[in-house]
C-alpha positions in Angstrom: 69.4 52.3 240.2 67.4 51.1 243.6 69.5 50.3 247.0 70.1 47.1 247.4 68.3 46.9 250.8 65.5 47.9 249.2 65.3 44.3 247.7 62.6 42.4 248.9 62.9 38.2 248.8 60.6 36.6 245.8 58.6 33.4 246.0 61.3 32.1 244.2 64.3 33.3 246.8 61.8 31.9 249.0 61.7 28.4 248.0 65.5 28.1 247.6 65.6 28.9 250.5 63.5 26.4 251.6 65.0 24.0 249.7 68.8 24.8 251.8 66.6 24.6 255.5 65.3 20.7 254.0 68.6 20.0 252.8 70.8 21.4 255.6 68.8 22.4 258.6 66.5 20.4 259.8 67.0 17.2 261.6 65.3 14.5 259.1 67.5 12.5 256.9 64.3 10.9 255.3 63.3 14.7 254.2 66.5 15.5 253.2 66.7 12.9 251.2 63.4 13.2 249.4 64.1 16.9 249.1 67.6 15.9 247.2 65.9 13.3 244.8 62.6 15.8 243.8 64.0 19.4 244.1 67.3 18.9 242.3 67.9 18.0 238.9 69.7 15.0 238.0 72.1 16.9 235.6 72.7 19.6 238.7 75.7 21.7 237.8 77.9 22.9 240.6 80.8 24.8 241.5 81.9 25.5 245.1 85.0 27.8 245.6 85.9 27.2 241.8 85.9 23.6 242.3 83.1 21.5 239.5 81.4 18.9 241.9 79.3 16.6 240.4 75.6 15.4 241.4 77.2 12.7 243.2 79.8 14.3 244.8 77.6 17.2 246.3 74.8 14.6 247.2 78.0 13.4 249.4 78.7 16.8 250.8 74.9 17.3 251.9 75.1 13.9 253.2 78.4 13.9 255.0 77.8 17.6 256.6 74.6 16.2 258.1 76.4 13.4 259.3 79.0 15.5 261.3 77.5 18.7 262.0 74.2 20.2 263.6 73.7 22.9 261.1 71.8 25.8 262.1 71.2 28.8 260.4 72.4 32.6 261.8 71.0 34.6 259.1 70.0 34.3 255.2 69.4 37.0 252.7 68.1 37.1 249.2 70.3 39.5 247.5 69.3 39.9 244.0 66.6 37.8 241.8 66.1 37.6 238.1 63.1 39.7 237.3 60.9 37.3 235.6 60.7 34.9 238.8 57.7 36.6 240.0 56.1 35.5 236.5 57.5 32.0 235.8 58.7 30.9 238.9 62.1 29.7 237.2 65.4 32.1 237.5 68.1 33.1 239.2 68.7 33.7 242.1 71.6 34.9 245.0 71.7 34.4 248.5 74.2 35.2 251.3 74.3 32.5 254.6 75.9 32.6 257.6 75.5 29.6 259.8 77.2 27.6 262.3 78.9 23.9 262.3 78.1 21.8 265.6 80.7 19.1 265.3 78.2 15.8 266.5 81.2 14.2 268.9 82.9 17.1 269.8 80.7 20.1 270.6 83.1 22.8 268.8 81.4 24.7 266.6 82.6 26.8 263.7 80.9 30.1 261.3 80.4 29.3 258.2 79.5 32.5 255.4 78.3 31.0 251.9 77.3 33.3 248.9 75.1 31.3 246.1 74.3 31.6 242.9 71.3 29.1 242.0 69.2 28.6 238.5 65.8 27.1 239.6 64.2 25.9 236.3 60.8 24.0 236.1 60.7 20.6 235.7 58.0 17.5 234.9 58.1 17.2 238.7 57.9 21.0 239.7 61.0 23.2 240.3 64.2 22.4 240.9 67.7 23.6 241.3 69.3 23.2 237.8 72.8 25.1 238.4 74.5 26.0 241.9 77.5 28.6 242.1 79.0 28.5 245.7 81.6 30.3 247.5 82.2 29.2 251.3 84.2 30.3 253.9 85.5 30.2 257.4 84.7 33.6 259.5 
């Protein structure tokens, strides 16, 4: 069984991860929301903290934590992919996040850890993240 540092990111871990810089840390709303209507399914599945969110409801998350926060991005790790998503390009894949929360009026900031689990399937319009298993927390 091979060490787990001896994982090296896939083009698919890479566009996720792509995908979370557009949708959380970058400063364009227009981008983020382009990036939420082509690169995520419209029947997007999600659980953050053992909590079902629907589409709606995380399109609200994305759009409220842009709203408060300057987002930016300590570290992020691709932990383990499925092994077919250096063939198809469509998979599994985890990451591990830790970034900070820049409250807009206030200045404080907060850390921020978030383990994912994302399903990346291919679509008419390319890939996109099909399913999205979350658990976030406070450091």
């Amino acid at each position: 069984m091979g060490d787990q540092r001896d994982h090296h990111p896939t083009p698919l871990g890479n566009w996720l991860e792509d995908l979370f810089n557009k949708l959380f840390y970058q400063p364009d709303d227009g981008l983020c929301k382009n990036t939420m209507e082509e690169e995520i399914s419209p029947q997007l599945k999600v659980c953050i903290n053992g909590q079902r969110v629907s589409r709606e409801e995380y399109d609200q998350v994305v759009t409220e934590a842009r709203r408060t926060y300057n987002i930016s991005v300590q570290s992020s790790r691709e932990l383990l992919a499925s092994p077919d998503v250096t063939d198809q390009g469509i998979g599994s894949v985890a990451h591990i996040q830790t970034f900070v929360l820049e409250d807009k009026k206030t200045g404080t900031q907060r850390t921020q850890t978030s383990l994912t689990i994302s399903v990346i399937e291919s679509s008419d319009r390319g890939k996109q993240l099909n399913e999205l298993m979350e658990i976030i927390l406070d450091q």
